[in-house]
C-alpha positions in Angstrom: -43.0 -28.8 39.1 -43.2 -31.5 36.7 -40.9 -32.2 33.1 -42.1 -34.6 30.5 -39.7 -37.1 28.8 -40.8 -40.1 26.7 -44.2 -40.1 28.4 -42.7 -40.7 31.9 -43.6 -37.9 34.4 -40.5 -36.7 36.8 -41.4 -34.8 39.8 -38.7 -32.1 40.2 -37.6 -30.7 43.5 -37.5 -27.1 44.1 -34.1 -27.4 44.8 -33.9 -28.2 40.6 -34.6 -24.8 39.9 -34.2 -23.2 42.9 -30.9 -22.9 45.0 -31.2 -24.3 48.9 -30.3 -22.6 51.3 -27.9 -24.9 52.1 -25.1 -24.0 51.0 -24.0 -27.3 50.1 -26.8 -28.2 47.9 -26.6 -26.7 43.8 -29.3 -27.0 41.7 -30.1 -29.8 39.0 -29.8 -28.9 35.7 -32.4 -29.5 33.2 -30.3 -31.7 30.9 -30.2 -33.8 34.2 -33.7 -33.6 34.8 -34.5 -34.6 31.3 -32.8 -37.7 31.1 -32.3 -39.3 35.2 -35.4 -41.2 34.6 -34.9 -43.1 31.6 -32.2 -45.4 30.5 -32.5 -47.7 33.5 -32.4 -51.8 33.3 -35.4 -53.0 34.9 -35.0 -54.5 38.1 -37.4 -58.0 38.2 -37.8 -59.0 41.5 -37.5 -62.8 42.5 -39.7 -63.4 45.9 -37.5 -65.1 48.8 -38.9 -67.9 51.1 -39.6 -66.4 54.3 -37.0 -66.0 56.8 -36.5 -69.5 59.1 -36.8 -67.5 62.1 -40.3 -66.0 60.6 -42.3 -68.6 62.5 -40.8 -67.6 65.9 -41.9 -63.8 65.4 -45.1 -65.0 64.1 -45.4 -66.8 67.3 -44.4 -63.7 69.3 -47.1 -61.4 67.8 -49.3 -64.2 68.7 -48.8 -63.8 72.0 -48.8 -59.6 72.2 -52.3 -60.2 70.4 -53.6 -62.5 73.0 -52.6 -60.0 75.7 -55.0 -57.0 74.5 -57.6 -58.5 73.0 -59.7 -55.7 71.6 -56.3 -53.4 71.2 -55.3 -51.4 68.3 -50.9 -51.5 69.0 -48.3 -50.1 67.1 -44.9 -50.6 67.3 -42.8 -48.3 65.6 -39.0 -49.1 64.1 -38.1 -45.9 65.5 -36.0 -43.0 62.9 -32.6 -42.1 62.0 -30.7 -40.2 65.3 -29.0 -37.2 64.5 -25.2 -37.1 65.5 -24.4 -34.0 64.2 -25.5 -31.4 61.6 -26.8 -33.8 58.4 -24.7 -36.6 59.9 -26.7 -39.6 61.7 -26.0 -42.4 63.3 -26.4 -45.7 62.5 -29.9 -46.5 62.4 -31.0 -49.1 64.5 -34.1 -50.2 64.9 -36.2 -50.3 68.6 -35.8 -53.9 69.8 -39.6 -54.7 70.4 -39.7 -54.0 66.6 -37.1 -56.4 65.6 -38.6 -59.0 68.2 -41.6 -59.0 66.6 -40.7 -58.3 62.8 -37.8 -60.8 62.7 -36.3 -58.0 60.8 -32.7 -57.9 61.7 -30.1 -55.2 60.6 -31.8 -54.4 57.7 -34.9 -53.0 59.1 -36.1 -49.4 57.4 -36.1 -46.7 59.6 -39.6 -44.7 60.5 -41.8 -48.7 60.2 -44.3 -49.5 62.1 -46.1 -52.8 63.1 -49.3 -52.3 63.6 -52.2 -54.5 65.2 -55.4 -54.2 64.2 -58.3 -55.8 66.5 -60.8 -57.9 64.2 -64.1 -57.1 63.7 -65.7 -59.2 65.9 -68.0 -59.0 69.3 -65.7 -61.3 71.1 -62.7 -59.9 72.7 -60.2 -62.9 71.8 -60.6 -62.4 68.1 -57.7 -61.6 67.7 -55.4 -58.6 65.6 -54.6 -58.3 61.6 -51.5 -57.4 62.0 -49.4 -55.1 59.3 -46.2 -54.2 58.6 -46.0 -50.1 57.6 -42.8 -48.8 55.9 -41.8 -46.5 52.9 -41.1 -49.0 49.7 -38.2 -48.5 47.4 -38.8 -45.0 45.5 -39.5 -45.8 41.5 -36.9 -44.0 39.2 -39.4 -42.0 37.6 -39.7 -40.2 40.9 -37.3 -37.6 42.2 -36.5 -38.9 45.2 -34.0 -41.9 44.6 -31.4 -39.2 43.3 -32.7 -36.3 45.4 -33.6 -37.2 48.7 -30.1 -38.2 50.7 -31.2 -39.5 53.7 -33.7 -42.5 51.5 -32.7 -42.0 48.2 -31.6 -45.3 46.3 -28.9 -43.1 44.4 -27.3 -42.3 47.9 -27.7 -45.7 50.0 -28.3 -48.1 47.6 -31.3 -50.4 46.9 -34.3 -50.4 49.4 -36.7 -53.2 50.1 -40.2 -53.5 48.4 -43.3 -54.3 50.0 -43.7 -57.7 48.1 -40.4 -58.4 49.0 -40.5 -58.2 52.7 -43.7 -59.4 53.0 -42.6 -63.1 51.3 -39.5 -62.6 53.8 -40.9 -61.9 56.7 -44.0 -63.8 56.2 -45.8 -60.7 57.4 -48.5 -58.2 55.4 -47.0 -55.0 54.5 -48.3 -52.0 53.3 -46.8 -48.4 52.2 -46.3 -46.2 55.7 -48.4 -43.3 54.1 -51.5 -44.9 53.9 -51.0 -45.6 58.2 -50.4 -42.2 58.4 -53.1 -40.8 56.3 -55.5 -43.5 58.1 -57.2 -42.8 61.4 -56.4 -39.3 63.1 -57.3 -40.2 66.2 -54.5 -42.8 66.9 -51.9 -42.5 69.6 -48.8 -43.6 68.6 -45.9 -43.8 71.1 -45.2 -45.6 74.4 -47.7 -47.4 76.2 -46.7 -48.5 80.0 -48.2 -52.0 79.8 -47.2 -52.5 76.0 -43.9 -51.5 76.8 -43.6 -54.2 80.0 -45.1 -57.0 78.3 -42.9 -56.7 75.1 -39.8 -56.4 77.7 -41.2 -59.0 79.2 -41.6 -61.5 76.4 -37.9 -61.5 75.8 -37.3 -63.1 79.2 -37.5 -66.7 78.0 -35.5 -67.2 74.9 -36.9 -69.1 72.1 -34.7 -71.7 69.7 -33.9 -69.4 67.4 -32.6 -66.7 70.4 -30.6 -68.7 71.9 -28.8 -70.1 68.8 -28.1 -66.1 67.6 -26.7 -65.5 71.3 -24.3 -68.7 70.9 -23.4 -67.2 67.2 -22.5 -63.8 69.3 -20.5 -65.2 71.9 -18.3 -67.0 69.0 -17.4 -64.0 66.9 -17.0 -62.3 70.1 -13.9 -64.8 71.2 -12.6 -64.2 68.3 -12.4 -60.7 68.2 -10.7 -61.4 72.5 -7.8 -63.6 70.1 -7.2 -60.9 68.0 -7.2 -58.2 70.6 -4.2 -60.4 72.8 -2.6 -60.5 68.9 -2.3 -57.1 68.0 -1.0 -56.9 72.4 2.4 -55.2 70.7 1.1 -52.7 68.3 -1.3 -51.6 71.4 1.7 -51.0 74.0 3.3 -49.0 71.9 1.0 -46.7 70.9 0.2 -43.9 73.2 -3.7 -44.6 73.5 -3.0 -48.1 72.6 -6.9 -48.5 74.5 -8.0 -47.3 71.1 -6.3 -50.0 69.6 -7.7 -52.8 71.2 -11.0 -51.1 71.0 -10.1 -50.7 67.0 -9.1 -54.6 66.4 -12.2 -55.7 68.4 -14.4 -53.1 66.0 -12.9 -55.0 62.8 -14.0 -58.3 63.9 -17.5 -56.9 65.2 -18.0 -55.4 61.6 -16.2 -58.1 59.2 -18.0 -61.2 61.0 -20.7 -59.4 62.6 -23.0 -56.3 62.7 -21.5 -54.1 65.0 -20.8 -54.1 69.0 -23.4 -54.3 71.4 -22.6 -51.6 73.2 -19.5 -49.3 73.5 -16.7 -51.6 73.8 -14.7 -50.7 77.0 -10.6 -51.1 76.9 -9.9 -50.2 80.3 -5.8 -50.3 81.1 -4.3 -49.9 84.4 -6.4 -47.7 86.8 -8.6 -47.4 84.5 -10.0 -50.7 84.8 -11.5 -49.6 88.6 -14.3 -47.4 86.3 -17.0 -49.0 85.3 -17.8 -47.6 82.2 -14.8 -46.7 80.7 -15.9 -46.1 77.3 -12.9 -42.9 76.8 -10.2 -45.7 76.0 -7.4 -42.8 75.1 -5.6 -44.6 77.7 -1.9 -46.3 77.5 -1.6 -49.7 77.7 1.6 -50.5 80.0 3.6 -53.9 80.4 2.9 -55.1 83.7 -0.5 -53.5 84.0 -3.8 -55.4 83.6 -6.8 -54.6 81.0 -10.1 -55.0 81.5 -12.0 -55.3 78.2 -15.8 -55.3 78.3 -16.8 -55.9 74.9 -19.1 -58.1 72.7 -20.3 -58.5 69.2 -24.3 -57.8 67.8 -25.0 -60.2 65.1 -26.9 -59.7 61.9 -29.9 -60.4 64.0 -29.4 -57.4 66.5 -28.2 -60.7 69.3 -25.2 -59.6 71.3 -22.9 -61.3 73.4 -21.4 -59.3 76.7 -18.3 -60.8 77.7 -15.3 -59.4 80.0 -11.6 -60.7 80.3 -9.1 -58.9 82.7 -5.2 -59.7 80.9 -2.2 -58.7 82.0 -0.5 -56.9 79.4 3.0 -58.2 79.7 1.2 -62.0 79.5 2.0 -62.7 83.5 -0.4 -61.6 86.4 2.1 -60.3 89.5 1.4 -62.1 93.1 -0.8 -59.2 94.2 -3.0 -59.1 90.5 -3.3 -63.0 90.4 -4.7 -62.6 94.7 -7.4 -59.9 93.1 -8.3 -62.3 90.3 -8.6 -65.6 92.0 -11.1 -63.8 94.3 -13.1 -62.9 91.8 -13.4 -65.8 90.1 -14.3 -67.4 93.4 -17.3 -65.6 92.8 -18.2 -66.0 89.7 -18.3 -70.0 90.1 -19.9 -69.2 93.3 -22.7 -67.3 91.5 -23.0 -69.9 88.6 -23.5 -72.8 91.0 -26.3 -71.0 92.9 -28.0 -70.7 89.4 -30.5 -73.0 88.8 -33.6 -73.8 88.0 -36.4 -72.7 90.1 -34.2 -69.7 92.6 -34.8 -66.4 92.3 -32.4 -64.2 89.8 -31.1 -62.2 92.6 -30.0 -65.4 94.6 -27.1 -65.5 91.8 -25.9 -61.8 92.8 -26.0 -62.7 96.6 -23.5 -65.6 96.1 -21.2 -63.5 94.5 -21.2 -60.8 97.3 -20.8 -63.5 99.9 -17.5 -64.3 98.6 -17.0 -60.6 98.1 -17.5 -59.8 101.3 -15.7 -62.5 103.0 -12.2 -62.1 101.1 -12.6 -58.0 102.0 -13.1 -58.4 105.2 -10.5 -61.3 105.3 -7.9 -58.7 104.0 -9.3 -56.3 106.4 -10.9 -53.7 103.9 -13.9 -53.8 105.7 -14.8 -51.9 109.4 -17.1 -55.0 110.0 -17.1 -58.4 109.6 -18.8 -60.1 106.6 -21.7 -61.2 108.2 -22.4 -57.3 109.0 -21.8 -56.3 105.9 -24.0 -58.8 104.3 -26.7 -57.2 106.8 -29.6 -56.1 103.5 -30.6 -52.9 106.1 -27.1 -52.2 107.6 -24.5 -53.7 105.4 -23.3 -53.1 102.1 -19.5 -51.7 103.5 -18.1 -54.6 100.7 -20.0 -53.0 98.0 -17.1 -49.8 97.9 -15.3 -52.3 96.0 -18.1 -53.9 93.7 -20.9 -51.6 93.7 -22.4 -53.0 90.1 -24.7 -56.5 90.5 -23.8 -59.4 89.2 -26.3 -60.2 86.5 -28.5 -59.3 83.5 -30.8 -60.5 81.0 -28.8 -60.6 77.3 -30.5 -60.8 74.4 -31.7 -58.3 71.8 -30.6 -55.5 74.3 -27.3 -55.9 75.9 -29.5 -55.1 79.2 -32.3 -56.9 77.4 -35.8 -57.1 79.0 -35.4 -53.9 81.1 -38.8 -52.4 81.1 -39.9 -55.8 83.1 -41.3 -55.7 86.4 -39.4 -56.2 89.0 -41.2 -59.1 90.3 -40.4 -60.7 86.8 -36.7 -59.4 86.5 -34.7 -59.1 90.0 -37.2 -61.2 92.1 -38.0 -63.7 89.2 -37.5 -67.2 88.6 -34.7 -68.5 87.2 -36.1 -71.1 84.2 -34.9 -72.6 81.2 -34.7 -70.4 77.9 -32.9 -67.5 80.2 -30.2 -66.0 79.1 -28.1 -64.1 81.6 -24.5 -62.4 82.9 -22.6 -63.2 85.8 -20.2 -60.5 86.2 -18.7 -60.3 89.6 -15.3 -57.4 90.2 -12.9 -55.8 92.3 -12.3 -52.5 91.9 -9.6 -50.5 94.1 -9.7 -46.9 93.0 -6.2 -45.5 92.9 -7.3 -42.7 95.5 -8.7 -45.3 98.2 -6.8 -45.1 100.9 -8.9 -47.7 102.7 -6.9 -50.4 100.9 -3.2 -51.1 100.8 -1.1 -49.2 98.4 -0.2 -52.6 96.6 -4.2 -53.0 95.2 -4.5 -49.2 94.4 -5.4 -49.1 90.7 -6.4 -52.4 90.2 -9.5 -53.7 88.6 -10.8 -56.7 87.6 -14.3 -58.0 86.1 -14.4 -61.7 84.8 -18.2 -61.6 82.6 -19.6 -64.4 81.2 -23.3 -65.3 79.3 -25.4 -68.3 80.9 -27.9 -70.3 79.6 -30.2 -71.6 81.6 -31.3 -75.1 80.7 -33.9 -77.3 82.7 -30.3 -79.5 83.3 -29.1 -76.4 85.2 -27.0 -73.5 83.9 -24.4 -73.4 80.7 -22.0 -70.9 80.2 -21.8 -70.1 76.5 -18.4 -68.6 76.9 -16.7 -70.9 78.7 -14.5 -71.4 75.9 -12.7 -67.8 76.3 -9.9 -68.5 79.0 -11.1 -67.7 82.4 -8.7 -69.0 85.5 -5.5 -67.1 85.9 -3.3 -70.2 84.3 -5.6 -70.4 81.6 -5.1 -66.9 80.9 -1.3 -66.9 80.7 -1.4 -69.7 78.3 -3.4 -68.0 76.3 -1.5 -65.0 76.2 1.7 -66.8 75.7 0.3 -69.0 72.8 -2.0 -66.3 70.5 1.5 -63.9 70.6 3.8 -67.3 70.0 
């Protein structure tokens, strides 16, 4: 159904005229239907200069256009999630899309990035490539008051194609005329797409690695005001939602969001991996294991982890559990370097594993036998996670890799990587004394690999036991 009003032609919904069957939804009436197109500034749009980071995706498609020469490839953005009835959650868009866009947190939902193979007889001529998404909806049409989910009158201003083109340095094009275009294209996951995209993320470019130093910032300083608001978490009775709470306010004032479901893990807690419940008390003379970082603008997120003991001291038998496992962390950092194999970092952390547990005779063997890679593993009750990631884009960035790439791969500069050794000592093992029962601790930091050797971006977040405590005592004064 169409109305007329000075000449300008307003598509009406049915749900003008007609009442939904949603009960939530009443029908427009026709006064409002008359008069919602007109009376409108116009809106002149000023081009931008493309992002700085455009010429790094630029040379990222680059390189996905060398690999299939001959290829059509699509990359969709990926669409809204539903979390529950007409609720959804934040949108965020697939990370191979915002690789190779250089679209960060602003990326429209249902895009695509397509590559087009040339016409040309020779298979290296490379791909026109397109950016596909749905352009801001004009106000003579319905849908910027109708349509909740898109509609500028809901969620406020949405990008044009001119717009995003001059900003991402990229051609774009409305996403109905891909999807009115060839019928016969396959849209959706392709194995070796998939890989190689995964893959391409292993080695971090200038502009990466200066996004994944921006994360780990914000990220300490969302640790300083977590050990601030200490008081207000101990005495409230899931004071784990208040750290995770003060962390979330830093994430979203000086960030984008977390990376991943922050964990505030208090007391016994602390021995699961992924405690993500955090309804948890938090209990002078307990530790708390937080597991948290921040995703900037640019989708980049730090992973870091800090074990603190609530009342500011760690007790003879907490400080013993820590000291080992920073033993292996620095053991695991020096056996990173250029040119060994990524798993050669987690085996230098389980040596130290292994030898304190057997030391404090946890183990039914002796070190060496449970270092055995067919027989051993008996150490691993009380660290059965590894040691390492890739970081980036993903918080377990580059995961579709091969595993000759990923686990068995070289370590070279450009990598970006965890080292997150633990101890964990379930409150129901009875194969350790009663004095570790309930104790867990993970110490996470983010490496750098340079050609020098490795960096740890967070080495500025306290990390020995003394360091810690002084810490503690001077953020709470």
């Amino acid at each position: 159904m169409t109305s007329a009003q000075n000449d300008t032609v307003v598509e009406t919904p049915v749900e003008a005229v007609v009442e939904d069957k949603n009960p939530r939804k009443q029908p427009f009436p026709q006064g409002f239907l008359n008069t919602i197109s007109t009376g409108w500034a116009d809106r002149p749009e000023s081009l931008p200069s493309a992002r700085p980071h455009a010429a790094f995706a630029s040379a990222r498609r680059e390189k996905v256009s060398a690999a299939f020469p001959g290829k059509r490839l699509v990359v969709p953005a990926g669409s809204f999630k539903q979390r529950s009835n007409d609720t959804d959650y934040p949108f965020r868009a697939h990370s191979a899309f915002l690789h190779l866009t250089g679209w960060e947190n602003d990326a429209e939902p249902d895009s695509m990035l397509v590559f087009e193979p040339r016409s040309s007889d020779a298979e290296d001529a490379g791909h026109d490539v397109t950016l596909y998404f749905r352009e801001r909806a004009d106000r003579s049409t319905s849908e910027f008051y109708s349509d909740a989910t898109i509609g500028e009158f809901w969620i406020g201003p949405r990008p044009s194609l001119d717009g995003v083109a001059a900003d991402l340095a990229v051609p774009t094009a409305h996403i109905d005329s891909f999807l009115s275009g060839d019928d016969d294209l396959v849209v959706g996951e392709d194995d070796e797409l998939t890989r190689f995209v995964s893959e391409l993320r292993l080695v971090k470019d200038e502009f990466e690695i200066a996004e994944m130093r921006r994360a780990v910032a914000v990220t300490a300083s969302g640790f300083d005001d977590i050990i601030r608001d200490f008081d207000r978490a101990v005495a409230h009775p899931r004071g784990e939602r208040i750290v995770e709470g003060v962390f979330h306010q830093r994430a979203r004032s000086d960030g984008n969001w977390e990376g991943y479901d922050t964990i505030a893990a208090s007391g016994h807690h602390a021995c699961y991996l992924h405690w993500t419940r955090n309804d948890g008390a938090v209990v002078p003379g307990d530790l708390i294991l937080i597991d948290a970082g921040v995703e900037v603008d640019s989708q980049y997120t730090a992973d870091i982890t800090r074990t603190l003991p609530v009342n500011g001291r760690f007790s003879d038998v907490q400080r013993r559990v820590y000291e080992v496992v920073l033993e292996a962390a620095d053991a695991a950092f020096a056996a990173a370097k250029p040119g060994v194999r990524f798993r050669e970092v987690h085996e230098a952390a389980m040596q130290v594993i292994a030898a304190r547990t057997a030391e404090w005779g946890l183990l039914p063997v002796s070190a060496q036998e449970a270092l055995d890679a067919d027989n051993g593993g008996q150490h691993r009750r009380y660290m059965v996670h590894g040691t390492s990631h890739h970081l980036g884009i993903d918080v377990h960035d580059c995961a579709q890799a091969r595993r000759e790439m990923y686990y068995d791969g070289i370590l070279e500069a450009g990598m970006v990587f965890t080292i997150e050794p633990g101890l964990y000592f379930q409150i129901d093992d009875l194969t350790v004394p009663e004095e570790l029962r309930g104790i867990g601790v993970r110490i996470e930091d983010d490496i750098l690999m340079t050609a020098d050797g490795p960096v740890n971006l967070s080495a500025d977040i306290p990390r020995t036991a003394d360091d810690v405590e002084a810490w503690i005592a001077r953020l709470k004064g």
